[in-house]
Structure formats: C-alpha cells, structure tokens
C-alpha positions as a Markdown table, in Angstrom:
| # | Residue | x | y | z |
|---|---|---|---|---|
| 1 | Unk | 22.8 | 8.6 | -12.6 |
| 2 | Unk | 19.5 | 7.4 | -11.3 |
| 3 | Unk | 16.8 | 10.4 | -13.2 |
| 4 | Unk | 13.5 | 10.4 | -14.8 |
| 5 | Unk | 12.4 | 12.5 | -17.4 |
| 6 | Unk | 9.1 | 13.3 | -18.4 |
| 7 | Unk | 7.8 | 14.9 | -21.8 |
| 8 | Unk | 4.7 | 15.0 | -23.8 |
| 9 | Unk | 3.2 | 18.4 | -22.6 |
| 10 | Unk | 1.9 | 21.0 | -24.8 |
| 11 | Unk | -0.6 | 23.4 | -26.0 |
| 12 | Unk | -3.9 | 21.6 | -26.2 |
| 13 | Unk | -7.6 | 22.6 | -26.5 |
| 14 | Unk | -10.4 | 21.6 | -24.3 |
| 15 | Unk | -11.6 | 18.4 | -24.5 |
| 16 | Unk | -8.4 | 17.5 | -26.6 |
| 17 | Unk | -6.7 | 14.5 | -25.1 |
| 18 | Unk | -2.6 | 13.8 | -24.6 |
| 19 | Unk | -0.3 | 11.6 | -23.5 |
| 20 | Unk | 2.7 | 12.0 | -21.0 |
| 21 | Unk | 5.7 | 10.1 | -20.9 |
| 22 | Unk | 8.0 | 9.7 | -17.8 |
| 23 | Unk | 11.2 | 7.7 | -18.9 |
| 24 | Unk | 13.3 | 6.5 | -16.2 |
| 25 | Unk | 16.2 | 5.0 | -14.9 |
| 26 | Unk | 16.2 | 0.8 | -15.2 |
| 27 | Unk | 17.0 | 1.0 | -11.5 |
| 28 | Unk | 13.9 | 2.3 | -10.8 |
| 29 | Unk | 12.2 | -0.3 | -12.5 |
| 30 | Unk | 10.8 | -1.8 | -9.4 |
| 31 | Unk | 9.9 | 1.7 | -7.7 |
| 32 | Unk | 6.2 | 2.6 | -8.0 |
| 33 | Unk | 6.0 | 6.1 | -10.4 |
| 34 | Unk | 4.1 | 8.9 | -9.7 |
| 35 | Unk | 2.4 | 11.8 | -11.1 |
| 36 | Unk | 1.9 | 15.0 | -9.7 |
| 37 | Unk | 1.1 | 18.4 | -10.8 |
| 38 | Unk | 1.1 | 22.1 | -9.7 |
| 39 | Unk | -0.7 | 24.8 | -11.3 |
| 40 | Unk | 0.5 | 28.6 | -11.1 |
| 41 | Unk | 0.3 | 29.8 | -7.5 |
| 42 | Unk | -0.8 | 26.6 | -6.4 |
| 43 | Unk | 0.3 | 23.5 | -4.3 |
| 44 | Unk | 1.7 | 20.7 | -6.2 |
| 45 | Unk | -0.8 | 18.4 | -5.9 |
| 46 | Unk | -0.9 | 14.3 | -6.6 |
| 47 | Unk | -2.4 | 13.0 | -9.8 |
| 48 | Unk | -1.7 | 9.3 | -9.8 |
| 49 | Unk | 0.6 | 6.5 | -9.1 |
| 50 | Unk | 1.3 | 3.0 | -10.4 |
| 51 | Unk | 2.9 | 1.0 | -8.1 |
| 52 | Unk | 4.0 | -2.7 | -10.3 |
| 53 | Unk | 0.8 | -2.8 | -12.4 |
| 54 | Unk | -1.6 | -1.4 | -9.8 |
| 55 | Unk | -2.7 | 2.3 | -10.3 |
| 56 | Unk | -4.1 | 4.4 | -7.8 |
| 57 | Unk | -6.1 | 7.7 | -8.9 |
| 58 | Unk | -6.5 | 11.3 | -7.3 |
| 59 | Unk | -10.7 | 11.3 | -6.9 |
| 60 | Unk | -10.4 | 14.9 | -8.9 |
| 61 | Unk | -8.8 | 13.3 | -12.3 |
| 62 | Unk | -10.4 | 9.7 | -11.8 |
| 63 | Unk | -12.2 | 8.1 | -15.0 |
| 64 | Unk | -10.5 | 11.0 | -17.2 |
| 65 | Unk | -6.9 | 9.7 | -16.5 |
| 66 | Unk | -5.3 | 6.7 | -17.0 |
| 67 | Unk | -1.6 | 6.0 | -15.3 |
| 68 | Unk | 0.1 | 3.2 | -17.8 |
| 69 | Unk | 3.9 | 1.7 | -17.2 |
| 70 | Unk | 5.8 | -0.2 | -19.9 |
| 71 | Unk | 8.5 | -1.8 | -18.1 |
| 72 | Unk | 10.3 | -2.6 | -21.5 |
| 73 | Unk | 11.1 | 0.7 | -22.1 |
| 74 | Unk | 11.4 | 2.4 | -18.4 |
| 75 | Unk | 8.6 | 4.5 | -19.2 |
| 76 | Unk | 5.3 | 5.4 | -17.3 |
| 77 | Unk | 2.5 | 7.5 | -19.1 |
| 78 | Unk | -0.3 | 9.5 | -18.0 |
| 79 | Unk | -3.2 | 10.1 | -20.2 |
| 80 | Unk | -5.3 | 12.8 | -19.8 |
| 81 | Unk | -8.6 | 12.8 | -21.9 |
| 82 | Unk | -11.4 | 15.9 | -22.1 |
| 83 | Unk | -9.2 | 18.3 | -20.9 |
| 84 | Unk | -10.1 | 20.7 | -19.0 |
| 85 | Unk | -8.6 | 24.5 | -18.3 |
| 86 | Unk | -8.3 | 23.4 | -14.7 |
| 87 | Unk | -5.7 | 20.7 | -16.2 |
| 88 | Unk | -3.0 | 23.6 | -16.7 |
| 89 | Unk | -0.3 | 23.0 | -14.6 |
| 90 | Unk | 3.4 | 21.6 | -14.6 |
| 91 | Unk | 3.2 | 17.6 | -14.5 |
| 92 | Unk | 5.7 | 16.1 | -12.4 |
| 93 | Unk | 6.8 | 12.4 | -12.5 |
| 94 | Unk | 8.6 | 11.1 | -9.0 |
| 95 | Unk | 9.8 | 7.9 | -7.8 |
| 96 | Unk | 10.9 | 7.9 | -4.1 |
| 97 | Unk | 12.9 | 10.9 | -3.3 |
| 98 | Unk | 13.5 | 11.8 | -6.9 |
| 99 | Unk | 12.2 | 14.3 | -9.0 |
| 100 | Unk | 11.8 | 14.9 | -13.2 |
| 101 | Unk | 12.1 | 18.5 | -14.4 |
| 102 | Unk | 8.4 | 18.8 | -15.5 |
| 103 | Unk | 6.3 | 19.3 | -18.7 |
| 104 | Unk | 3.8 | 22.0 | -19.1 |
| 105 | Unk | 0.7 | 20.8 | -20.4 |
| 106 | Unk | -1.8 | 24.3 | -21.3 |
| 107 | Unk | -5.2 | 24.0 | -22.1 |
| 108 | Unk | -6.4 | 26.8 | -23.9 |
| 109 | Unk | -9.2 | 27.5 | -26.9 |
C-alpha cells in the first residue's frame, strides 16, 4: 500500500527548533514530497517541496526552514528553526494525490 507517514511534532517553545520526518513508500521514491500545513480555522497552506534534490520554499518560512530527503531510508524532513507561535498548525507531508495523517507541532512558552 503506497502511504506516507509523517512524525516528529510536539510541544516546543519559541525559538526552539525541531525536526519532521515524512517516511514513505519506496514507490514514491521518485515523486517530489511536500509539506504543508494548516493551523486551527485556517486553510492548509504549502510549506515546502523537494522535488529529486531541488527544494522549493513558501516566501513566509524561507531561511527558517530547510526541506531535506534521504532517499536511503524513504524519508523527507522538514526542519523548522526559531519557532514561532504562528508555526502551530498540523504539518502535512503529500506526494501526488496522496496524503499522511499529520503531526501537530505547538509552539507555546
């Protein structure tokens, strides 16, 4: 079953830093991976993308994020450093249609 799965969210404090993982299926290995996110009562909105080893960056979380894939392991990674409360939201990772469940990341002193 072609999924992805992403992990790595949590309860962090401003200006803390953490890492998402998206693992996916080996089939999507040659699939460019994004990252999205939606915060409560918002739109979900794209974050980043990293199509073979090109990345691409929403203007908003350019310079604070940084979209990584190990191909080795079928995972991509999104690190998020100085967080910010406006970083609360459910991250998303997608590859073509497909869709993981989300992991909340919370930023809160």
């Amino acid at each position: 079953q072609v999924q992805l799965a992403e992990s790595g969210g949590g309860l962090v404090q401003p200006g803390g830093s953490l890492r998402l993982s998206c693992v996916h299926s080996e089939s999507l290995r040659g699939y460019g991976i994004g990252w999205f996110r939606q915060a409560p009562g918002k739109q979900r909105d794209w974050v980043a993308t990293i199509s073979g080893s090109f990345p691409q960056y929403a203007a908003s979380v350019k310079g604070r994020m940084t979209i990584s894939r190990d191909v080795a392991k079928n995972t991509v990674y999104l690190q998020i450093n100085n967080v910010k409360p406006e970083d609360t939201a459910v991250y998303y990772c997608t590859a073509g249609t497909l869709w993981g469940q989300g992991t909340q990341v919370t930023v809160s002193s």
